[in-house]
C-alpha positions, 0 to 999 in steps of 0.5 A, spaced: 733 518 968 736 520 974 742 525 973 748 519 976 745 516 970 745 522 965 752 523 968 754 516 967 751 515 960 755 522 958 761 520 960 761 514 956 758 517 949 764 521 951 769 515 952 766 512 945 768 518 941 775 518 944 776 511 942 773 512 935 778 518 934 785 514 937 782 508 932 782 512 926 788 516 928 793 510 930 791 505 925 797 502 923 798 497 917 800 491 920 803 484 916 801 477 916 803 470 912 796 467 910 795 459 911 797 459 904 803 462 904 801 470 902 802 476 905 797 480 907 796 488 909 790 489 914 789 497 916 789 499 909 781 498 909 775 494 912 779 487 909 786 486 908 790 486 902 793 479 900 797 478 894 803 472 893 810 474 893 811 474 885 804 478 885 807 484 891 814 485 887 810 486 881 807 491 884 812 494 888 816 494 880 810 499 878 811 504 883 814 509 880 808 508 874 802 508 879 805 514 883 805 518 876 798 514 875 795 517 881 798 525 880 796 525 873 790 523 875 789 526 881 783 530 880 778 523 878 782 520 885 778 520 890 780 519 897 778 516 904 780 520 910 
């Protein structure tokens, strides 16, 4: 391989890498309606969350006890950075 070549591809492996690390970084969650008429989350994970709207506010009821859930489990929690 030529050393333009070698250049070239090294600098696209580089490029990849940044690109790969700003996804990661900016991954904002973002909303949408489905075409049956629930909300969707996308960002959250490789697919998106959909629930219906009595679903979420019955979540969203729970908050408090999920949060108190999730500290008086933390230690079997695992997480995804």
């Amino acid at each position: 391989m030529s050393e333009s070549m070698e250049q070239e591809l090294a600098r696209l492996k580089a490029e990849n890498e940044k690109l790969k690390a700003e996804k990661t970084k900016t991954k904002d969650m973002t909303f949408k309606v489905s075409q049956k008429g629930a909300l969707s989350v996308y960002g959250m994970g490789r697919f998106p969350v959909t629930l219906y709207r009595e679903q979420w506010e019955r979540l969203l009821d729970k908050k408090d006890e999920i949060l108190d859930f999730i500290s008086a489990n933390q230690a079997e929690l695992k997480t995804k950075e």
